[in-house]
C-alpha positions in Angstrom: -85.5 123.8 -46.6 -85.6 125.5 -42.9 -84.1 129.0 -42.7 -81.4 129.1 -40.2 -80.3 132.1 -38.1 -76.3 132.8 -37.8 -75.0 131.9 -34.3 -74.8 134.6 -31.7 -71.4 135.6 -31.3 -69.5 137.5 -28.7 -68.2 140.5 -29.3 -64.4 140.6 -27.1 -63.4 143.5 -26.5 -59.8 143.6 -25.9 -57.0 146.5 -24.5 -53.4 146.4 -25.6 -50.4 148.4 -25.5 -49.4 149.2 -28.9 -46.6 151.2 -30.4 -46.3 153.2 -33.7 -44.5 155.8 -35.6 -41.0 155.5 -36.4 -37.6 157.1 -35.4 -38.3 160.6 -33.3 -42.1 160.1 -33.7 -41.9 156.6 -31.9 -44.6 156.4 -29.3 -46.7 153.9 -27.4 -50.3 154.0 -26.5 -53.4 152.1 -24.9 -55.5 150.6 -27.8 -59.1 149.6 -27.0 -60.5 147.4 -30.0 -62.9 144.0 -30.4 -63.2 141.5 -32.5 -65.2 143.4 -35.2 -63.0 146.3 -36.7 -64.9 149.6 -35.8 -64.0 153.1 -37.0 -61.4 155.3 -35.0 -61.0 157.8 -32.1 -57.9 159.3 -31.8 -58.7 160.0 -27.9 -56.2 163.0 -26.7 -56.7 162.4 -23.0 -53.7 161.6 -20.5 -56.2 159.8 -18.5 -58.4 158.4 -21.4 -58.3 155.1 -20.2 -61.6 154.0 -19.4 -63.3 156.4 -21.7 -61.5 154.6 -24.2 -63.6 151.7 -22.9 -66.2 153.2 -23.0 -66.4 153.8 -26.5 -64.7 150.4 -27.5 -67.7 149.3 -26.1 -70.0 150.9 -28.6 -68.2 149.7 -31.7 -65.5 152.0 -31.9 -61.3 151.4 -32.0 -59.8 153.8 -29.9 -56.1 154.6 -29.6 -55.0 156.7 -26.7 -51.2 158.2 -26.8 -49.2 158.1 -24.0 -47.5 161.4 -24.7 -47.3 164.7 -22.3 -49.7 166.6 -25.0 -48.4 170.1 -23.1 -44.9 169.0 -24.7 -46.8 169.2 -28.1 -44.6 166.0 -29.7 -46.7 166.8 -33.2 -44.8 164.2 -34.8 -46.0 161.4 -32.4 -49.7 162.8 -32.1 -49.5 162.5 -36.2 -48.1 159.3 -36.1 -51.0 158.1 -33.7 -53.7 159.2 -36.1 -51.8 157.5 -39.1 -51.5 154.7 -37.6 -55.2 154.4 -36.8 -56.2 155.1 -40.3 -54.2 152.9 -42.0 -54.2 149.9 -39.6 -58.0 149.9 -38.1 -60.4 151.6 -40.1 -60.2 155.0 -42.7 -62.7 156.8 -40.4 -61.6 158.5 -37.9 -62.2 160.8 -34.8 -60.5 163.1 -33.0 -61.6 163.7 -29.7 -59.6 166.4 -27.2 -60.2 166.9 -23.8 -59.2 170.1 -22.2 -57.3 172.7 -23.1 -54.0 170.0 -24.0 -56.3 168.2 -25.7 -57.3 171.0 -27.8 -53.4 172.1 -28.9 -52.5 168.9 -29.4 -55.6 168.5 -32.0 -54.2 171.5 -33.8 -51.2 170.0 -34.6 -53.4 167.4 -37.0 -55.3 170.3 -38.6 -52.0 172.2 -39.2 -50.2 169.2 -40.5 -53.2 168.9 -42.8 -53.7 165.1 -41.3 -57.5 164.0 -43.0 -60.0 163.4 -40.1 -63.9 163.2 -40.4 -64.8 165.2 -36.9 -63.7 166.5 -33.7 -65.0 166.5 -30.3 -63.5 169.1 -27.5 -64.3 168.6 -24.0 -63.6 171.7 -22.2 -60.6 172.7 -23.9 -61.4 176.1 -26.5 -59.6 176.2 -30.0 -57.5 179.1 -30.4 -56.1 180.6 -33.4 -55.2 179.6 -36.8 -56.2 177.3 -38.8 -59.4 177.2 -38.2 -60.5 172.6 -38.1 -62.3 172.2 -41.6 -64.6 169.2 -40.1 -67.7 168.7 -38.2 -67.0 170.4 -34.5 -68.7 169.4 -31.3 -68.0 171.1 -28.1 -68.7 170.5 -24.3 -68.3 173.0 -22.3 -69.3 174.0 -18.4 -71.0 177.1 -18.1 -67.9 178.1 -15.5 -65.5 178.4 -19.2 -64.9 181.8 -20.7 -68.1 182.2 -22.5 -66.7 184.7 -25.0 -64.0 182.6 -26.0 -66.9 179.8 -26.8 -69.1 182.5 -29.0 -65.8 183.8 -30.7 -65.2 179.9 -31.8 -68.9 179.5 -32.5 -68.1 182.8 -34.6 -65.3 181.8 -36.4 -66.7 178.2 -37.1 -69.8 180.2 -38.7 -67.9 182.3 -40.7 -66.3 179.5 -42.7 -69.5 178.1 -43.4 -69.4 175.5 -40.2 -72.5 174.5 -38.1 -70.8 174.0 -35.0 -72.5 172.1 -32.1 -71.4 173.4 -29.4 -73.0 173.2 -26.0 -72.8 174.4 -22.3 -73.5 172.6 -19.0 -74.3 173.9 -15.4 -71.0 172.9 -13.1 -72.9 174.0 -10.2 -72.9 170.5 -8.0 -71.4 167.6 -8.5 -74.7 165.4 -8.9 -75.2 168.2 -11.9 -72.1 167.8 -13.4 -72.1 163.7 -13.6 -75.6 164.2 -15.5 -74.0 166.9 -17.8 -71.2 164.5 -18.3 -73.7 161.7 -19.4 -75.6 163.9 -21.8 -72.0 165.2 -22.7 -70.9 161.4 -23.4 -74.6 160.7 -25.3 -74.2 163.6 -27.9 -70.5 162.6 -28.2 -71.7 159.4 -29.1 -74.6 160.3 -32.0 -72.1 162.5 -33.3 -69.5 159.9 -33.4 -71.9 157.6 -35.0 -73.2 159.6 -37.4 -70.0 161.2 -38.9 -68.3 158.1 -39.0 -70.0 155.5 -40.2 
């Protein structure tokens, strides 16, 4: 008896509007999944689109909601992150990028929505209640540096070992390599937490 190897198949990676919640939380999004189901990323990002790639393309499904996240619509950001979980995979993501992206990734921690980590880009969390899961934060070195040590603080203090970090914005060549190593850590810490 020869031992054969399983053919090589081709992973297709496919984008598609999709829509979800019901009644006043009714919303649409951009859905970046392949043929093999991977876990999810809830990507708060008006213009998430191609990150969303991005990430589809290293085995994640990633919905991004086309909602104005300064009108905080809580009901439609939940009903994105439900529909993730109970449609693609039970792992999931958060990741908010700036300060929009931050509020509106509040609203799942207040409304007590389960998720296994967040990742902020740029945007600081302020206030009550304070995310219970893994935090990863990217942050240029131009931000508010106190706000960044009062939420490394207030992480801590809750028993939290936040990984937060701090890039040079000084040139633009700097800033596309921050934004790779940004995008790399993302990416271990994505991989790590949700598989």
């Amino acid at each position: 008896m020869q031992w054969r190897q399983p053919p090589e198949r081709v992973n297709h990676l496919h984008g598609d509007l999709v829509e979800f919640g019901r009644g006043r939380s009714r919303s649409r999004g951009y859905l970046a999944h392949s043929d093999r189901v991977g876990p999810g990323v809830l990507l708060l990002d008006q213009h998430g689109h191609a990150r969303a790639d991005e990430l589809n393309g290293e085995g994640f499904t990633v919905l991004v909601p086309e909602l104005d996240l300064d009108a905080g619509d809580g009901g439609a950001i939940v009903a994105a992150a439900e529909y993730l979980s109970a449609n693609w995979h039970p792992r999931l993501g958060v990741v908010g990028v700036g300060p929009e992206g931050a509020a509106a990734s509040k609203v799942l921690v207040t409304r007590e929505v389960a998720f296994d980590v967040l990742v902020l880009y740029g945007g600081f969390w302020i206030g009550e209640p304070l995310p219970r899961m893994p935090v990863v934060g990217h942050f240029f070195e131009d931000a508010d540096l106190d706000d960044l040590k009062r939420l490394r603080r207030d992480l801590s203090s809750q028993g939290q070992v936040p990984e937060l970090y701090t890039y040079p914005a000084a040139s633009p060549d700097e800033g596309a390599g921050a934004l790779e190593l940004a995008h790399a850590r993302t990416l271990e810490a994505l991989e790590y937490l949700l598989s």
